[in-house]
C-alpha positions, 0 to 999 in steps of 0.5 A: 609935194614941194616946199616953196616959199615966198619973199614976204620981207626984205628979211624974210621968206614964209614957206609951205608944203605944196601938193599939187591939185586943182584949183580954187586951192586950198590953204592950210594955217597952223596954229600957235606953236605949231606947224601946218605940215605936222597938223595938217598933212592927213586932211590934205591927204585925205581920200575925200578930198585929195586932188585939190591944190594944197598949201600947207603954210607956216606962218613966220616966226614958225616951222620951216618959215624964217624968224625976223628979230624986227618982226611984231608977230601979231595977228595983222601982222601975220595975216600981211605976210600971210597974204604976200605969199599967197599974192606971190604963189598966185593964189586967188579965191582960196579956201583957207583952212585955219587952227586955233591962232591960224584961225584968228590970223585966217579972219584978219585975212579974210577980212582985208584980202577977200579976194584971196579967200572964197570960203573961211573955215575957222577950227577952234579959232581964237575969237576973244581977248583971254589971259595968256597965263602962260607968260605970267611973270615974264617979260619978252627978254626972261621968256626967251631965256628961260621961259620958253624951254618950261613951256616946252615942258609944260605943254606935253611932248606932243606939242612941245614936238612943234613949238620947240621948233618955233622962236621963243620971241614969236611965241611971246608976241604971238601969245600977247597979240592973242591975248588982246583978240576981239574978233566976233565982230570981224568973223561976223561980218565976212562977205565969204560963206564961213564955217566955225568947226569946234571939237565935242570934246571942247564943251560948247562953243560960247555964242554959238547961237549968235554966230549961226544967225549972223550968218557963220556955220558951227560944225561940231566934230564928234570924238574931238578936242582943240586938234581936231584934225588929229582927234578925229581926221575922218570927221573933219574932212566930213566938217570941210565937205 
């Protein structure tokens, strides 16, 4: 296991945990608040399916990434720099594993980079614009000096264990950038076999039947919420198989 990283702007450097394997690789993208190493050491590691090159990536504004103040954080955004460093760890023809806002960001990706990405597997991955309730009342400036540390409070300690070490200013972008995601028609249209990977415990996928005839696979992990990979890790490997 190695951290490394790579120069994605002149200001900043995006890191990863490597474990070494064979190729195609595989890549890991967290979602918000979170941290790849944290969410997805288990599935890299996980005896049905350990000897593939891993690369367990914090986006930046997040983890052990850096944090630039000039940064927009959006989902473009990210996946721009996403695909820097997987330019720069000579990476090609990638499965690229990808949570929640890692999801939406993993899509971008794969849409503008197809050479970086042979197969797209989207956990729980933001596909539509929705309220971001929790920047309601605050603007950019009052999240970060106040905000933040009550939504450390109110997401629970498990949560807060890996947002806490994310930049209150990323986070606030994130989540507005989130808030305007329209993504079906990107996911949709992937020249890439794709799977969408949803927790029972999530209740149905909204349009799940049209994203099956547009082509994208729905693997629904049994005894699994939003964290799926955590939930239920035997499951999930059984979903990336």
């Amino acid at each position: 296991m190695t951290i490394r990283h790579a120069q994605v702007r002149p200001d900043a450097r995006m890191r990863w945990v490597e474990l070494p394997g064979t190729d195609p690789a595989r890549v890991y993208v967290h979602g918000l608040g979170s941290s790849s190493p944290a969410y997805f050491a288990g599935a890299a590691t996980h005896p049905a399916d350990a000897r593939r090159r891993s690369l367990l990536v914090d986006l930046l504004g997040y983890g052990i990434s850096d944090r630039p103040a000039d940064f927009s954080y959006t989902l473009a955004a990210q996946a721009e720099a996403l695909a820097a460093a997987l330019d720069s760890a000579g990476v090609r023809a990638a499965e690229v594993v990808a949570h929640s806002m890692g999801g939406a960001v993993a899509i971008l990706l794969a849409a503008r980079r197809p050479d970086l990405v042979s197969r797209l597997v989207a956990v729980e991955a933001n596909l539509d614009p929705t309220p971001r309730r929790r920047l309601d009342g605050w603007d950019e400036e009052s999240f970060a000096a106040e905000g933040f540390a009550r939504t450390l409070t109110a997401v629970g300690e498990e949560w807060a264990a890996t947002m806490r070490l994310a930049d209150p200013v990323a986070v606030y972008r994130s989540e507005r950038s989130l808030g305007a995601a329209d993504l079906r028609g990107t996911i949709t249209n992937l020249p890439m076999p794709t799977v969408y990977v949803q927790g029972a415990r999530s209740g149905p996928l909204a349009g799940a039947a049209e994203l099956a005839e547009a082509g994208v696979e729905v693997r629904v992990v049994a005894d699994a919420g939003h964290n799926v990979m955590l939930d239920n890790p035997d499951g999930f490997a059984a979903a990336l198989a």
